[in-house]
Backbone atoms as SQL, in Angstrom:
CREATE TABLE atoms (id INTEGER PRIMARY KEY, chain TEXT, resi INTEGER, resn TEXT, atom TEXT, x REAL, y REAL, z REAL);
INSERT INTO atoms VALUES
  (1, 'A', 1, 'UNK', 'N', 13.432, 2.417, -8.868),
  (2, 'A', 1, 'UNK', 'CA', 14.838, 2.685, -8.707),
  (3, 'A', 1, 'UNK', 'C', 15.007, 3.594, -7.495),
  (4, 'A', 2, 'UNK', 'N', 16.427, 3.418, -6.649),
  (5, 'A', 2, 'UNK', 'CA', 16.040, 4.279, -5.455),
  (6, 'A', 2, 'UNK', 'C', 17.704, 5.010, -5.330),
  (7, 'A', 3, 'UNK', 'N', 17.454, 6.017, -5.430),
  (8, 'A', 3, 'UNK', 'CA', 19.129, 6.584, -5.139),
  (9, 'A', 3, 'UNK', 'C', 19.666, 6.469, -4.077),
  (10, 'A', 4, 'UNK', 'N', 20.378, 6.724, -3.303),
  (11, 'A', 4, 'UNK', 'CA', 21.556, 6.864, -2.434),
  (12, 'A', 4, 'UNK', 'C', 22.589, 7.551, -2.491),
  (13, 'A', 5, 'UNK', 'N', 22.786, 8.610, -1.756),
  (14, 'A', 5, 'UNK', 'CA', 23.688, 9.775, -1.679),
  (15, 'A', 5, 'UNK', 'C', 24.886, 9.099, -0.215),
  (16, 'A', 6, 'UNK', 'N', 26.137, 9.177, -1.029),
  (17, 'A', 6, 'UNK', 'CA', 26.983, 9.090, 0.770),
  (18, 'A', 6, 'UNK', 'C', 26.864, 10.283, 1.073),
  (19, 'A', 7, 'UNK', 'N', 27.974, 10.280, 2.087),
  (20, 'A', 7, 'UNK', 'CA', 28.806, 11.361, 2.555),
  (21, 'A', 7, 'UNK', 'C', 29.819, 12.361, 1.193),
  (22, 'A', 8, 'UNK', 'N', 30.095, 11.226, 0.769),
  (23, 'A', 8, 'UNK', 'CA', 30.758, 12.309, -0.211),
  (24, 'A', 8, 'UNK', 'C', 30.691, 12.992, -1.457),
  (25, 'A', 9, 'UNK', 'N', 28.854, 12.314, -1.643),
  (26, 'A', 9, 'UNK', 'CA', 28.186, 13.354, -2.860),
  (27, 'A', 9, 'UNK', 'C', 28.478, 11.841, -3.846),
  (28, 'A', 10, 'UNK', 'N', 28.456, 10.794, -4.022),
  (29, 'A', 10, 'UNK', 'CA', 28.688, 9.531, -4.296),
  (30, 'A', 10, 'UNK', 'C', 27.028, 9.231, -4.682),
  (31, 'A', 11, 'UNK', 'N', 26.560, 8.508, -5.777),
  (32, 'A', 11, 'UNK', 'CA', 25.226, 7.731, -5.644),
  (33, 'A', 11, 'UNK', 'C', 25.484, 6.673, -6.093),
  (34, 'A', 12, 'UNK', 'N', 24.674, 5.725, -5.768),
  (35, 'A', 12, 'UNK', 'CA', 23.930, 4.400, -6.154),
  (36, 'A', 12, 'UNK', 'C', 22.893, 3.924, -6.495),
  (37, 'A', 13, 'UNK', 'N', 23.006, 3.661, -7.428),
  (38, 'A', 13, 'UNK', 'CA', 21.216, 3.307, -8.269),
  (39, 'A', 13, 'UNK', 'C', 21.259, 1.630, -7.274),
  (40, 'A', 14, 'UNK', 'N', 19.707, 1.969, -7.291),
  (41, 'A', 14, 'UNK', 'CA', 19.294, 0.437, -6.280),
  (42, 'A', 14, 'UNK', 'C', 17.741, 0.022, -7.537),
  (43, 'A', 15, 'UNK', 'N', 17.789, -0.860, -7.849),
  (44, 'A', 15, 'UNK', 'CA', 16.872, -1.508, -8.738),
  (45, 'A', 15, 'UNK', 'C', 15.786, -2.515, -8.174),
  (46, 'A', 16, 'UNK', 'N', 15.441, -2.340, -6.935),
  (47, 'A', 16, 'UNK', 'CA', 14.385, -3.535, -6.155),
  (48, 'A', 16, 'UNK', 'C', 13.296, -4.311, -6.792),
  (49, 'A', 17, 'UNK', 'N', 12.998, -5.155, -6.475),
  (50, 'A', 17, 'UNK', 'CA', 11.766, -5.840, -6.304),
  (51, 'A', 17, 'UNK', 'C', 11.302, -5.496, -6.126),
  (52, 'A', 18, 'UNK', 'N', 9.804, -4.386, -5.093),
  (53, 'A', 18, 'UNK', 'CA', 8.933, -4.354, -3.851),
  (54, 'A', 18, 'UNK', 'C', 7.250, -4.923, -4.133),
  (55, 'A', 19, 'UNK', 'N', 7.369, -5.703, -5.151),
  (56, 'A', 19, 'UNK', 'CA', 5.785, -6.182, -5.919),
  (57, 'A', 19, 'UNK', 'C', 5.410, -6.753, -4.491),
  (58, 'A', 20, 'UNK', 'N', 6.600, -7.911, -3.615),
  (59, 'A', 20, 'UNK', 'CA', 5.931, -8.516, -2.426),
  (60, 'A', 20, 'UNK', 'C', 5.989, -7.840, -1.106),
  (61, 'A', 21, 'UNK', 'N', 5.169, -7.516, -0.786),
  (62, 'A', 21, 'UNK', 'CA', 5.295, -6.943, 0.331),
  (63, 'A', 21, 'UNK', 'C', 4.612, -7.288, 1.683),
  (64, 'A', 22, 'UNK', 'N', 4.377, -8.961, 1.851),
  (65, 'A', 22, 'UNK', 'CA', 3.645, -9.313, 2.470),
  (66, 'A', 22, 'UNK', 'C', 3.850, -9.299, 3.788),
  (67, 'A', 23, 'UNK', 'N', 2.959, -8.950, 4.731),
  (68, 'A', 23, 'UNK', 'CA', 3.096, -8.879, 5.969),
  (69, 'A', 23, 'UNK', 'C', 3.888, -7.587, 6.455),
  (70, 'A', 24, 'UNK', 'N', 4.185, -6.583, 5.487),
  (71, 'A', 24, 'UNK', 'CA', 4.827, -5.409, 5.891),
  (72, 'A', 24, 'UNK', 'C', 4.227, -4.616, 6.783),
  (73, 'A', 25, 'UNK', 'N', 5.093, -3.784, 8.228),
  (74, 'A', 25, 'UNK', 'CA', 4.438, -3.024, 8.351),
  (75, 'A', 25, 'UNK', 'C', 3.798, -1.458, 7.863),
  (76, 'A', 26, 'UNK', 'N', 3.098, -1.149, 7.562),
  (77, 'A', 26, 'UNK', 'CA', 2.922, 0.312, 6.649),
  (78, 'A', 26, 'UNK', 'C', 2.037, 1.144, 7.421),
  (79, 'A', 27, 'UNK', 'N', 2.282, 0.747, 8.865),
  (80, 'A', 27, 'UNK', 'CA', 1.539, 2.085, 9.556),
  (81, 'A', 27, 'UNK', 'C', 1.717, 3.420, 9.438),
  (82, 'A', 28, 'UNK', 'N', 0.315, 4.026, 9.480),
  (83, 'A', 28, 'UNK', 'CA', 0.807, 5.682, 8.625),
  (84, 'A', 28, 'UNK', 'C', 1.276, 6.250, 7.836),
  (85, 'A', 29, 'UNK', 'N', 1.859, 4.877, 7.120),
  (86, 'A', 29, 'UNK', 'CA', 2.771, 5.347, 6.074),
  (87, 'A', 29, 'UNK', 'C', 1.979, 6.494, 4.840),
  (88, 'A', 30, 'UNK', 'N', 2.630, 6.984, 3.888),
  (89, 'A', 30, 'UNK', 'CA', 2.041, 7.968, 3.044),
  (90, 'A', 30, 'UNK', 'C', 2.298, 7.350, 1.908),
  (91, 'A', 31, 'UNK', 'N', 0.923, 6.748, 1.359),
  (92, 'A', 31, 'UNK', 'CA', 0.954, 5.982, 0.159),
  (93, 'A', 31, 'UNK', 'C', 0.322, 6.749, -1.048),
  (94, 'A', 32, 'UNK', 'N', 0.211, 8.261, -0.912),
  (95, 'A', 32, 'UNK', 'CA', -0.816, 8.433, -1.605),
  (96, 'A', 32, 'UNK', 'C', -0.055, 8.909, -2.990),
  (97, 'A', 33, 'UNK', 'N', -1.336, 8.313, -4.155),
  (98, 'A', 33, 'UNK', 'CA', -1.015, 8.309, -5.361),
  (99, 'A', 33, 'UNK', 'C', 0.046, 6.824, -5.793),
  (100, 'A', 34, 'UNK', 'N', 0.278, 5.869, -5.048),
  (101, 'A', 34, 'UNK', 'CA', 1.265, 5.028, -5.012),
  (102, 'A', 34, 'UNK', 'C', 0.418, 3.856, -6.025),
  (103, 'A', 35, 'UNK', 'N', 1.438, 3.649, -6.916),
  (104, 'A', 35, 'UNK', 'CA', 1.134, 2.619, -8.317),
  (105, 'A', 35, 'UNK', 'C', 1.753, 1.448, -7.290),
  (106, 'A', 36, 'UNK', 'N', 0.455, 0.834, -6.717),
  (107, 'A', 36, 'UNK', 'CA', 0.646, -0.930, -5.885),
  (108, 'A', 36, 'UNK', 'C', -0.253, -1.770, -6.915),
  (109, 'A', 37, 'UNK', 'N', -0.373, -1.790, -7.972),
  (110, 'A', 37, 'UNK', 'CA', -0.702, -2.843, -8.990),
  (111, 'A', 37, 'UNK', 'C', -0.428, -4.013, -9.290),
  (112, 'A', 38, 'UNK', 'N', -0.921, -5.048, -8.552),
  (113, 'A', 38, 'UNK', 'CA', -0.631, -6.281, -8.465),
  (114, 'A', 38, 'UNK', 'C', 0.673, -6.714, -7.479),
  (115, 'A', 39, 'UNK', 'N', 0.442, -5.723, -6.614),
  (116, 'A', 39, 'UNK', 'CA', 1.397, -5.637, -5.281),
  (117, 'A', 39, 'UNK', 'C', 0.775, -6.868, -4.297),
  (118, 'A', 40, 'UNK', 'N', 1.816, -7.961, -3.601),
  (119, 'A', 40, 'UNK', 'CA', 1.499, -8.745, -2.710),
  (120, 'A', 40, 'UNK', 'C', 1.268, -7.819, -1.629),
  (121, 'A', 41, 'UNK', 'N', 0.237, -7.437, -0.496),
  (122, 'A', 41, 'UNK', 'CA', 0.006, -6.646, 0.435),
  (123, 'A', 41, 'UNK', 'C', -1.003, -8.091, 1.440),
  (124, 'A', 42, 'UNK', 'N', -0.668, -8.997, 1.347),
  (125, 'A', 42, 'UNK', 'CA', -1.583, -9.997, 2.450),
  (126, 'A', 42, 'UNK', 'C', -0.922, -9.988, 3.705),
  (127, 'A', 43, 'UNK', 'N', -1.705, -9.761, 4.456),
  (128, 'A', 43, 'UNK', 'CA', -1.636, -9.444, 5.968),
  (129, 'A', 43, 'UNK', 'C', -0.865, -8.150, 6.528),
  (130, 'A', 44, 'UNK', 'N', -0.558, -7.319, 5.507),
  (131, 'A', 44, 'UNK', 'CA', 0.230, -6.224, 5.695),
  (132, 'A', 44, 'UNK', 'C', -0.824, -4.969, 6.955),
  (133, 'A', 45, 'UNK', 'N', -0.230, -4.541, 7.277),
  (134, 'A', 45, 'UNK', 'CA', -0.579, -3.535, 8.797),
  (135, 'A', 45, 'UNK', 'C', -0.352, -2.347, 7.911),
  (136, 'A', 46, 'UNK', 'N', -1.526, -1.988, 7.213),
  (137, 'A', 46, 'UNK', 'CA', -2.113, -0.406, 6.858),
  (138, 'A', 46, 'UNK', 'C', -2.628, 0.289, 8.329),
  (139, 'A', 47, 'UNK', 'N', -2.726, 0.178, 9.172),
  (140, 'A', 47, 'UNK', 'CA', -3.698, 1.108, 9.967),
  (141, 'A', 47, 'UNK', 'C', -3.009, 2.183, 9.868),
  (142, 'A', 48, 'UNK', 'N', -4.096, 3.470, 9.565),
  (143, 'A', 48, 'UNK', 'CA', -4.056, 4.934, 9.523),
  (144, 'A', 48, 'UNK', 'C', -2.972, 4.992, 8.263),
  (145, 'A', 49, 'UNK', 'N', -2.875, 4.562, 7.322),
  (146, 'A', 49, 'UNK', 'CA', -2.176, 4.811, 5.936),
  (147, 'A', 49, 'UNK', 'C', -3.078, 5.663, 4.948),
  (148, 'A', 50, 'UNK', 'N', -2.110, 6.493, 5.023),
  (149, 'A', 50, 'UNK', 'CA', -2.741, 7.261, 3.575),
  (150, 'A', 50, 'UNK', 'C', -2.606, 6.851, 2.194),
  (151, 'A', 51, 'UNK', 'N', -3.829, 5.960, 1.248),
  (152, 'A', 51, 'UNK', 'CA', -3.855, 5.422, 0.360),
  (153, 'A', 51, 'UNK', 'C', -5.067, 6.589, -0.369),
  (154, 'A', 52, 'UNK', 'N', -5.058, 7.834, -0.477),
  (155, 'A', 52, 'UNK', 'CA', -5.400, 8.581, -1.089),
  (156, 'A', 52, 'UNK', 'C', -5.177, 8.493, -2.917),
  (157, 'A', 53, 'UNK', 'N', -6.210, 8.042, -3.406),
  (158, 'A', 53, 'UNK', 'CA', -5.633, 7.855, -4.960),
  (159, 'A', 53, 'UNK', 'C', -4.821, 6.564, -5.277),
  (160, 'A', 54, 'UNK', 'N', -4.395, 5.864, -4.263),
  (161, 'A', 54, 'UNK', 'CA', -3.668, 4.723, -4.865),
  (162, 'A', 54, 'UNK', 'C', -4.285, 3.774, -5.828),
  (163, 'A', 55, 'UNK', 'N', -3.440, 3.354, -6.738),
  (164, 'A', 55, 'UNK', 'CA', -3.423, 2.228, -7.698),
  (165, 'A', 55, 'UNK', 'C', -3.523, 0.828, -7.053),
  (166, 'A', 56, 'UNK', 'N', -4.767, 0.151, -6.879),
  (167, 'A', 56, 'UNK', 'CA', -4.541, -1.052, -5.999),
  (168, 'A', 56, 'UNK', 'C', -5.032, -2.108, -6.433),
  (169, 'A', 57, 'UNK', 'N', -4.876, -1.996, -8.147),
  (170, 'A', 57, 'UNK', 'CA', -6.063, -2.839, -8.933),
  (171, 'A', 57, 'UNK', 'C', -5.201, -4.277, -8.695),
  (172, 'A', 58, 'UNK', 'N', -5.852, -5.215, -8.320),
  (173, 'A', 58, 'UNK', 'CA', -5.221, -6.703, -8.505),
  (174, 'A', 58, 'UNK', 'C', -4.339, -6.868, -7.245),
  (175, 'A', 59, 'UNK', 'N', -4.235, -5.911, -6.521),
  (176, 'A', 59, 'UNK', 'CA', -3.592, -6.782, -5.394),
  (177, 'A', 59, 'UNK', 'C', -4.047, -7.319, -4.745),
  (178, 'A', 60, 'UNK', 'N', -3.287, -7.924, -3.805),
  (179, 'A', 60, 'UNK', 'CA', -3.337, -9.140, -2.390),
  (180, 'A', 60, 'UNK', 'C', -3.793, -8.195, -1.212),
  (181, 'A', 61, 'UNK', 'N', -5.074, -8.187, -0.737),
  (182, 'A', 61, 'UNK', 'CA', -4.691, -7.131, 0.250),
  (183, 'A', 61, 'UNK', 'C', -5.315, -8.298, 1.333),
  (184, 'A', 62, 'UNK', 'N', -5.577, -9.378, 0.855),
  (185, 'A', 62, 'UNK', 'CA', -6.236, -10.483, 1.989),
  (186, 'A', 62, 'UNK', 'C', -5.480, -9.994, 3.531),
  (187, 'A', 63, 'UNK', 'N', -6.371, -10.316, 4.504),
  (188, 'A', 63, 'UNK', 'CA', -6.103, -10.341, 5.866),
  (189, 'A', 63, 'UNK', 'C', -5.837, -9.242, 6.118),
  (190, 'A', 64, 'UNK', 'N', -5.286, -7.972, 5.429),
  (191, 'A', 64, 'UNK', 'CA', -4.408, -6.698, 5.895),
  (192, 'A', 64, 'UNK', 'C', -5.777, -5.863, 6.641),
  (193, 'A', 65, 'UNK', 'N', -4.439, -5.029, 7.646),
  (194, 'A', 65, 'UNK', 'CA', -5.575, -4.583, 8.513),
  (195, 'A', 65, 'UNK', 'C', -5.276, -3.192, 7.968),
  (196, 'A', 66, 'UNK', 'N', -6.710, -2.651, 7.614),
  (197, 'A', 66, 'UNK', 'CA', -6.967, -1.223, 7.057),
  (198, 'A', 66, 'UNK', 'C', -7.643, -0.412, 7.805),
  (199, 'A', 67, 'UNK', 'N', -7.742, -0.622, 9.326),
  (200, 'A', 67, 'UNK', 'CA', -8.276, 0.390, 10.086),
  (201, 'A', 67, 'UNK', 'C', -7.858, 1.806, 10.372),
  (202, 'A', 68, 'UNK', 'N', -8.583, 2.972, 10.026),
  (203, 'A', 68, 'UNK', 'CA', -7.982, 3.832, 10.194),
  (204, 'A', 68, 'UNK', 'C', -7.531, 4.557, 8.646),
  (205, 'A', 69, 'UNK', 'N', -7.467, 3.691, 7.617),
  (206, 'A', 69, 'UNK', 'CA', -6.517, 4.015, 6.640),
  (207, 'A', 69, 'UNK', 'C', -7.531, 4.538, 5.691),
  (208, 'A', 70, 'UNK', 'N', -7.020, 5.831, 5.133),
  (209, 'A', 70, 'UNK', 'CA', -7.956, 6.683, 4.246),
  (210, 'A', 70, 'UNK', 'C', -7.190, 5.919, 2.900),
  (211, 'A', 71, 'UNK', 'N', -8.536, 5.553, 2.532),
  (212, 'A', 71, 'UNK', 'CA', -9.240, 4.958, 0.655),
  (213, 'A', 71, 'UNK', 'C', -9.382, 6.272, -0.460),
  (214, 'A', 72, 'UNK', 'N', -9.568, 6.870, -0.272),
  (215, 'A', 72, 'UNK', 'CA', -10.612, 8.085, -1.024),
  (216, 'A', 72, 'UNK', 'C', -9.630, 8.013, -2.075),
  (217, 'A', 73, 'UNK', 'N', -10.500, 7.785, -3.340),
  (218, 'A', 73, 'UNK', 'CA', -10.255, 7.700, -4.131),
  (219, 'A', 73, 'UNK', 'C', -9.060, 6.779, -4.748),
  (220, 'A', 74, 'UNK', 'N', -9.452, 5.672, -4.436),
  (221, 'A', 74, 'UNK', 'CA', -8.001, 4.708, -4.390),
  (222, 'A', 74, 'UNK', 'C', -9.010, 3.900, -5.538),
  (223, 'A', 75, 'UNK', 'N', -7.976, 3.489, -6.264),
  (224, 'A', 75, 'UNK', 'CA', -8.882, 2.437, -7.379),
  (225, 'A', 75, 'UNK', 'C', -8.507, 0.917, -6.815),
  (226, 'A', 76, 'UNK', 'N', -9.290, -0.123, -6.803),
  (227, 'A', 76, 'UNK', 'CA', -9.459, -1.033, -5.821),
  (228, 'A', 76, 'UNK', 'C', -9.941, -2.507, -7.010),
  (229, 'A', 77, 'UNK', 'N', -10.518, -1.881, -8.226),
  (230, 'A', 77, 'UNK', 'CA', -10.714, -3.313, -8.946),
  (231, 'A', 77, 'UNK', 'C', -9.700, -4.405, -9.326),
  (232, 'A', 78, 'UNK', 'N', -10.834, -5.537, -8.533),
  (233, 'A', 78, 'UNK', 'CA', -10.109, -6.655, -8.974),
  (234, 'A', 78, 'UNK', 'C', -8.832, -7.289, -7.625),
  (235, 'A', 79, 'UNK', 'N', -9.055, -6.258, -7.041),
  (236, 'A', 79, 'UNK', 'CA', -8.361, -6.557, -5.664),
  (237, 'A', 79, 'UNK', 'C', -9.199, -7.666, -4.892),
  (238, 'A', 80, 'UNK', 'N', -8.041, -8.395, -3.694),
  (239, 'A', 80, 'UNK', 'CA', -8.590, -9.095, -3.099),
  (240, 'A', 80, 'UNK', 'C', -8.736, -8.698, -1.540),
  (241, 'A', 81, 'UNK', 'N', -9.640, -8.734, -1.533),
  (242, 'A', 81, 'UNK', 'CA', -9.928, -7.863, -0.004),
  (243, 'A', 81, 'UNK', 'C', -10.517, -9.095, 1.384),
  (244, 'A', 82, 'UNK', 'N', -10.188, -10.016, 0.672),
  (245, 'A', 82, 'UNK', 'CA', -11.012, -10.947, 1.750),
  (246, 'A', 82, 'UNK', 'C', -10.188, -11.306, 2.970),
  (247, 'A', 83, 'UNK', 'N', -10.985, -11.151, 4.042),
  (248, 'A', 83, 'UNK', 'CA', -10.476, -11.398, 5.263),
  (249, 'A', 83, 'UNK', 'C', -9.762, -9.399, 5.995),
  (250, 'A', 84, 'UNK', 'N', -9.938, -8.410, 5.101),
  (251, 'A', 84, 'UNK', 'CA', -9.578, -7.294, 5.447),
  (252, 'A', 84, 'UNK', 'C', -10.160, -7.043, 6.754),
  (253, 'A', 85, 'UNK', 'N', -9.342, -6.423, 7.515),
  (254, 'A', 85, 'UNK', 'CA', -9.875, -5.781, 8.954),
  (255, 'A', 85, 'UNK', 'C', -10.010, -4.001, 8.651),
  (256, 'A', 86, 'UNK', 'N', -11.017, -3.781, 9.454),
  (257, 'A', 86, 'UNK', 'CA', -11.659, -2.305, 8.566),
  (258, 'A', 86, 'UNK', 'C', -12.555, -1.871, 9.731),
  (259, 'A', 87, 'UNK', 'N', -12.498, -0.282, 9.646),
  (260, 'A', 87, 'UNK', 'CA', -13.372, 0.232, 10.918),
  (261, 'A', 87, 'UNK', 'C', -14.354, 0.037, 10.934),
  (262, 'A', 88, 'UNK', 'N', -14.871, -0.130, 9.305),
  (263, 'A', 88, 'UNK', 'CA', -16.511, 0.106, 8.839),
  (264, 'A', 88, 'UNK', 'C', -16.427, -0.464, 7.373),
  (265, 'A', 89, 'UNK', 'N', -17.339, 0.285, 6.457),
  (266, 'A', 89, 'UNK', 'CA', -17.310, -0.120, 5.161),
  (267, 'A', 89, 'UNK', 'C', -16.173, 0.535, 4.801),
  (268, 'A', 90, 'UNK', 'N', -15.530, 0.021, 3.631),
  (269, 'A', 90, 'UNK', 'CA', -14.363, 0.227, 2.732),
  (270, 'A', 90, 'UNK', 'C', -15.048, 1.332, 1.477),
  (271, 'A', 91, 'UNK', 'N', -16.281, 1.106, 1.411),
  (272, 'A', 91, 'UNK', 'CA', -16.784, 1.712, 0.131),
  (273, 'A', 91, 'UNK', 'C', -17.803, 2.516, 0.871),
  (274, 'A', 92, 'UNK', 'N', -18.102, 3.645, 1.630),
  (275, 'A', 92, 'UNK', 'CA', -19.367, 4.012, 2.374),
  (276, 'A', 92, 'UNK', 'C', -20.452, 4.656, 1.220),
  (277, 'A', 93, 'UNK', 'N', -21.478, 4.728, 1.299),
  (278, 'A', 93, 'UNK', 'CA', -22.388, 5.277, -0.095),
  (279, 'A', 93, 'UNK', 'C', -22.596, 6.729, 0.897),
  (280, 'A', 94, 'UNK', 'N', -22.624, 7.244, -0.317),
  (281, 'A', 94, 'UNK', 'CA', -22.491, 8.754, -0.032),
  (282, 'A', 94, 'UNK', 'C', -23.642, 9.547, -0.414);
């Protein structure tokens, strides 16, 4: 749900969709802690996004380019990652 304030102290409840989000751009954006659970994200433009902690079990993340974009600690099962563009490994062993 997303509010909206006018000018004159007025709101509006907004009730969206955003499950598809394909091909969005989300550069830099600040995703962190963000419930994307079975979120369409194919071919979407993560570079340098903060996905710190995100919820990313079951999504589409085919083709999306994740260069740059901090994972840490993002839960990722069951996601589809194929075709991802990436600086390096997605999972580095530590």
């Amino acid at each position: 749900m997303i509010v909206i304030h006018d000018r004159k102290g007025l709101c509006t409840l907004l009730t969206l969709d955003l499950s598809s989000l394909h091909g969005v751009d989300l550069r830099n954006a600040n995703l962190e802690n963000a419930n994307l659970v079975q979120y369409d994200l194919q071919g979407a433009d993560l570079r340098g996004a903060k996905l710190v902690g995100a919820d990313l079990r079951l999504a589409n993340l085919s083709g999306a380019d994740l260069r740059g974009a901090d994972l840490t600690a993002a839960e990722l099962m069951g996601a589809n990652l194929d075709g991802v563009k990436a600086d390096g490994p997605l999972f580095p062993v530590t």
